[in-house]
C-alpha positions in Angstrom: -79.4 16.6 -16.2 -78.7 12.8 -17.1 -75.0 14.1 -18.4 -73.3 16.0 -15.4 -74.5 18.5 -12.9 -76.0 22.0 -13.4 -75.9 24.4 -10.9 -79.1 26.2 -9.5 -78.5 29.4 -11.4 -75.4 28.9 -13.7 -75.6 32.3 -15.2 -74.3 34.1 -11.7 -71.2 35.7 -12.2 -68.8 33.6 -9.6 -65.7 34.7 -7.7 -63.6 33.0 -4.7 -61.2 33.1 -2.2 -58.6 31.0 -1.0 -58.1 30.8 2.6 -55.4 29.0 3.5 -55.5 29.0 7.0 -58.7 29.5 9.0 -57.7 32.5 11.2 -60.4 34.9 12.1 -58.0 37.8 9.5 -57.8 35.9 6.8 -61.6 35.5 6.7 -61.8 39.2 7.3 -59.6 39.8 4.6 -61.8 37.5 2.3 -64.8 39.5 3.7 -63.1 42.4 2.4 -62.4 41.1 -0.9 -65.9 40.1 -1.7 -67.3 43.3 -1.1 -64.2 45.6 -3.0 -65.5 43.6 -6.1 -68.8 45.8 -6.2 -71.7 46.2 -6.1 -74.5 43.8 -3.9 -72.8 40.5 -3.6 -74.0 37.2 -2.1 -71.3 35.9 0.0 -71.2 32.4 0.8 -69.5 31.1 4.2 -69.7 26.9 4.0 -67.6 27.3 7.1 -68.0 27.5 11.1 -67.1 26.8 14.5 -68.5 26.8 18.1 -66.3 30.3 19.1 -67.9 33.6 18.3 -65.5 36.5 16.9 -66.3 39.9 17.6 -63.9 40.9 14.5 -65.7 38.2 12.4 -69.0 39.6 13.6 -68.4 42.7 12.8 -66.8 42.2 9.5 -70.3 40.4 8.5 -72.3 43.0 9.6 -70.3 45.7 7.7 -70.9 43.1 4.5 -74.6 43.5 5.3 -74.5 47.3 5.9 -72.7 47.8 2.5 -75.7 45.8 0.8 -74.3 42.6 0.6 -76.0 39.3 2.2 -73.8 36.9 3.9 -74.9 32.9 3.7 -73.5 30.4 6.1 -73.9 26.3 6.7 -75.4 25.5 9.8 -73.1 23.0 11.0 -72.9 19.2 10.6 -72.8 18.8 14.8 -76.5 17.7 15.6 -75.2 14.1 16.8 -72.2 15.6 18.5 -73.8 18.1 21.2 -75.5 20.2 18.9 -73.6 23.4 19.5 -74.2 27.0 18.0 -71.4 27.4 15.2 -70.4 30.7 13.8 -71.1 32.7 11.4 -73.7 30.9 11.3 -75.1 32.0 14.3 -74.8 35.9 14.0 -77.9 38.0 13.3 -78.4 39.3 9.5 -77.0 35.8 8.1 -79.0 33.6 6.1 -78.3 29.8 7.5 -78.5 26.9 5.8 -79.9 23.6 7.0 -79.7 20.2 4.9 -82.4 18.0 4.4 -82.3 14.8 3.0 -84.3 12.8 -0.6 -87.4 12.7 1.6 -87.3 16.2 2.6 -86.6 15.6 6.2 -84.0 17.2 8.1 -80.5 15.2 7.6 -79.7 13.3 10.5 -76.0 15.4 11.2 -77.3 19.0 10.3 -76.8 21.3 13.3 -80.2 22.8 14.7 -80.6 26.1 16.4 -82.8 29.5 16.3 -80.5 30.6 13.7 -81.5 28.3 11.4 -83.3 30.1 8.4 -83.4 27.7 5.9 -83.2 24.6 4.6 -81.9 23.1 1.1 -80.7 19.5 -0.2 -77.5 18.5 1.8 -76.9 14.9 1.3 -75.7 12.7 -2.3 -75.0 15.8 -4.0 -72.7 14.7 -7.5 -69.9 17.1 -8.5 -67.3 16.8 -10.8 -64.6 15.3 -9.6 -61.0 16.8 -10.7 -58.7 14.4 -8.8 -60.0 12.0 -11.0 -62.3 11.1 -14.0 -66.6 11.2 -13.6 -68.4 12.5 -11.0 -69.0 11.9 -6.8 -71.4 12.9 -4.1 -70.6 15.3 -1.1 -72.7 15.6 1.8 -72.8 18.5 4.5 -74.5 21.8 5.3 -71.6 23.2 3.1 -73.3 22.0 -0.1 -76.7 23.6 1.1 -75.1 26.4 1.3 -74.6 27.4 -2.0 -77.7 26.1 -3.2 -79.1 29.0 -1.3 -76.3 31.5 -2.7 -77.2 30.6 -5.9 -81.2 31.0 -5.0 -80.3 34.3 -3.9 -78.6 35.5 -6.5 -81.1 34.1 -9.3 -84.0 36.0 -7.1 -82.1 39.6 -6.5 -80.8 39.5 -10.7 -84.6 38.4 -11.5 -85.8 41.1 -9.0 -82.7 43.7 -9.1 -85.5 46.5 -7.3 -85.2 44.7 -4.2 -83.3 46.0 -1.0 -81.0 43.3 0.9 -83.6 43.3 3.5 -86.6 42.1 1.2 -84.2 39.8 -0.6 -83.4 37.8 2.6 -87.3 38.5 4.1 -88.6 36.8 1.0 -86.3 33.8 0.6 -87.3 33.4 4.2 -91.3 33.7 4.2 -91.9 32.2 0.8 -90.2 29.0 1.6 -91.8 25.4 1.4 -92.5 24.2 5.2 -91.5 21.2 6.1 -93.2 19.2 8.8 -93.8 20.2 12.2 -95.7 23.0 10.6 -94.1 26.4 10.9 -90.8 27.5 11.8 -88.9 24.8 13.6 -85.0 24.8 14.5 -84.2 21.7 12.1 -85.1 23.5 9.5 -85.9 27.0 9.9 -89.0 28.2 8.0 -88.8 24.9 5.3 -86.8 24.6 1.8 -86.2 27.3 -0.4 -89.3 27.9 -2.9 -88.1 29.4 -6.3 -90.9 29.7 -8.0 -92.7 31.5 -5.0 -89.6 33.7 -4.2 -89.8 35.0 -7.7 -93.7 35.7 -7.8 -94.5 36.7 -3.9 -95.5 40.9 -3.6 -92.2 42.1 -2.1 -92.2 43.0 1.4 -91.1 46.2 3.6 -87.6 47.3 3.3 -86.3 47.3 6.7 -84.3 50.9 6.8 -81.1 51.5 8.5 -80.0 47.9 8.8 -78.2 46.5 10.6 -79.1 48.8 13.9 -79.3 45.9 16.7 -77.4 48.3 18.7 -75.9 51.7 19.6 -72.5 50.7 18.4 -74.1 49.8 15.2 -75.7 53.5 15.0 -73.1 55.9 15.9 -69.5 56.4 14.2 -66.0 54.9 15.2 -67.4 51.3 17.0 -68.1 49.2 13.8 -68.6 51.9 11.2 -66.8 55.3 10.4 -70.1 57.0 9.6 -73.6 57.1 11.8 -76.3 56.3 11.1 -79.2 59.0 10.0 -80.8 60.4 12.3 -84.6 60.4 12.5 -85.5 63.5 13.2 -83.2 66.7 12.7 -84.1 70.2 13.3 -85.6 70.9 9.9 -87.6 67.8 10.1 -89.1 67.3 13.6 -91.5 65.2 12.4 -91.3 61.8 10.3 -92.7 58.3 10.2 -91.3 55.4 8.7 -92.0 51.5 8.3 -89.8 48.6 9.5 -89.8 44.9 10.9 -88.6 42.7 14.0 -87.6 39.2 13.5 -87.5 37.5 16.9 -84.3 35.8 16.2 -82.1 37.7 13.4 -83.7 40.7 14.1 -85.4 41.5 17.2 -83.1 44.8 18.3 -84.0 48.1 16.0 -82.1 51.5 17.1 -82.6 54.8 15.5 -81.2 58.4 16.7 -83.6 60.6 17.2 -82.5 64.8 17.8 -84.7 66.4 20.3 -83.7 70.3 20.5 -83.2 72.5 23.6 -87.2 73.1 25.5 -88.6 70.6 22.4 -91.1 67.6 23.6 -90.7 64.6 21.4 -93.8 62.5 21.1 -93.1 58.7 19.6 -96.2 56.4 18.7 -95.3 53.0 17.6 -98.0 50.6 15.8 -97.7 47.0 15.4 -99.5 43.8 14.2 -97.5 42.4 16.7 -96.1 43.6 20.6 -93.1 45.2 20.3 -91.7 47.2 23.2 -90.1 50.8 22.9 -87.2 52.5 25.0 -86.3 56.1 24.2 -82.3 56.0 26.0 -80.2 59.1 26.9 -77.4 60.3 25.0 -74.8 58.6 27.2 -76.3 55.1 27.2 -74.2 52.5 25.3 -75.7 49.6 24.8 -79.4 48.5 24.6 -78.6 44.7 25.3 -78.8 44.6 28.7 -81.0 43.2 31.0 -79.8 45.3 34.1 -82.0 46.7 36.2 -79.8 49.4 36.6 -79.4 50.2 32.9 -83.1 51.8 33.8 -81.9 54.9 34.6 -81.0 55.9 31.4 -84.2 55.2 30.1 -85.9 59.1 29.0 -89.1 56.7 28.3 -90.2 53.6 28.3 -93.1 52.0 26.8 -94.7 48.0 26.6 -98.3 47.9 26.8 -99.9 44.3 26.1 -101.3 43.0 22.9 -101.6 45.1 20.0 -102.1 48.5 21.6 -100.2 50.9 20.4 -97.0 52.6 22.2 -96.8 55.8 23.1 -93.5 57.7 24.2 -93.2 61.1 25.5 -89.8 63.3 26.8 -89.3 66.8 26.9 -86.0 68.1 26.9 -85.2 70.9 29.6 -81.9 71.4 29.1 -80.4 74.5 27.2 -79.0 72.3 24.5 -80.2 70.1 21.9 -79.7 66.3 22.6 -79.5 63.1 20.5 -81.2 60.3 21.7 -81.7 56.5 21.4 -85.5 55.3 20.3 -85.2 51.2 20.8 -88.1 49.1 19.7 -87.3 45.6 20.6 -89.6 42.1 20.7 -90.0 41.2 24.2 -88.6 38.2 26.0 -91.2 35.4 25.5 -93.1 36.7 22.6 -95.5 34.4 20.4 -95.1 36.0 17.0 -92.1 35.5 14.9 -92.0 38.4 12.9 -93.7 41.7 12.8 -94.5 45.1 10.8 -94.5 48.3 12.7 -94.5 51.7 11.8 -93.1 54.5 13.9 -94.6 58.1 14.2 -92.5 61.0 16.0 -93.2 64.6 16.2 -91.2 67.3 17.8 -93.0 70.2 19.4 -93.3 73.1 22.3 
């Protein structure tokens, strides 16, 4: 402002967290902090390394789960192997590129498909309290919280919003930055205000995060499960949600199917999506093996934008819960897409 520095949105109510020493606990503990405060927090991470954490990925996705959205700096490795850093890198987290006073990428900010998007990351003055005046700080870690404060401005402005239209629209109103559309530098382009504040609100995607069946059933990485689709007193339903080839391209849902019912599952898309309905004993959808197959009770990927349609009857003598998995295939062209699912039970 000519004087000093003011923030993006100074009225947010700010807490933090000292962590002493960079353990994967201590971050877990800071998690855990952030979200005992209450209610939906935006939870900046201007921290990462090359090793994934299973306790550190789950502690995020129990942040996102609770309501909260997680923000991370991509990295400042691009001239030093350009490696995937963490949390960076985990599905559900809104990364954070840096670009530079001629909106370009910044020469050292770490690339990748996780890359959402992109804010100013280089000659950034702060106040200095080691001595008097001000300096500039440059790094993915200053991006960062531009795009904290970005999201906090939007939800207070918009408080209606779910955590899932919050993130979609701080992704898809952005300003794009050249090569034209999403690229990994940086990610969809820089955060657009203006637009984020004004742009019809999209979809809530329900039940999130459900990449997986650990992330759908109780006593893996949460105590409760999820709900189930379809219960005896409603055998039918339908319901809307979205696929994000990178952050989100896994959606699980348990589905019951009583003793002699026929479920009936109709999936339609802008996009191609494929659909799995997996026993009750499978465990995980993420697998590739061709032997996993066999715990397929349906299977369904048709090409273009015909709809899927999955059928199983149950013939045993007791009701069964089941796994419906709609999923982006391996090679897709679209980025993103709407679908709507359809089930109905019956004799």
């Amino acid at each position: 402002d000519g004087v000093g520095t003011v923030g993006v949105y100074p009225e947010a109510a700010l807490r933090s967290y000292d962590i002493r020493i960079f353990t994967d606990s201590a971050i877990v503990v800071a998690l855990e902090r952030a979200l005992a405060a209450g209610g939906p927090t935006i939870i900046n991470l201007s921290f990462g390394g090359p090793e994934p954490s299973r306790a550190l990925h789950e502690a995020v996705l129990r942040a996102f789960a609770s309501g909260s959205i997680v923000v991370a700096s991509s990295g400042n490795d691009f001239m030093r192997g350009d490696p995937l850093n963490y949390p960076a890198g985990y599905p559900h987290v809104l990364t954070v590129a840096a670009t530079d006073r001629r909106d370009m990428a910044s020469f050292f900010s770490s690339s990748g498909r996780a890359v959402d998007v992109a804010a100013p990351g280089e000659g950034l003055p702060f106040a200095d309290v080691s001595g008097p005046g001000f300096r500039t700080l440059t790094g993915t870690s200053f991006s960062a919280p531009i795009v904290t404060a970005a999201a906090a401005w939007l939800w207070t402005a918009r408080p209606e919003l779910d955590k899932t239209q919050v993130l979609e629209l701080l992704r898809s109103s952005d300003r794009d930055l050249a090569p034209a559309g999403f690229d990994p530098r940086t990610g969809f382009g820089v955060i657009d205000m203006p637009a984020a504040l004004t742009r019809p609100a999209p979809i809530v995607d329900p039940q999130e995060p459900n990449d997986d069946i650990s992330q759908v059933t109780a006593g893996a990485v949460f105590d409760r499960p999820k709900p189930l689709l379809t219960t005896r007193r409603r055998p039918s339903t339908r319901l809307r949600a979205r696929l994000e080839r990178n952050e989100d391209p896994d959606d699980v849902y348990r589905v019951l199917i009583p003793a002699g019912k026929q479920i009936s599952i109709s999936i339609f898309s802008s996009g191609d999506p494929g659909a799995i309905l997996w026993n009750p004993s499978t465990r995980t959808v993420l697998t590739n093996n061709v032997s996993a197959r066999r715990n397929w009770l349906a299977a369904s990927n048709r090409p273009g934008r015909q709809a899927e349609h999955l059928v199983y009857r149950n013939e045993g003598t007791k009701a069964i819960v089941a796994y419906l998995d709609v999923w982006v295939p391996k090679g897709a062209a679209f980025r993103r897409l709407n679908y709507t699912v359809s089930i109905k039970t019956s004799r």
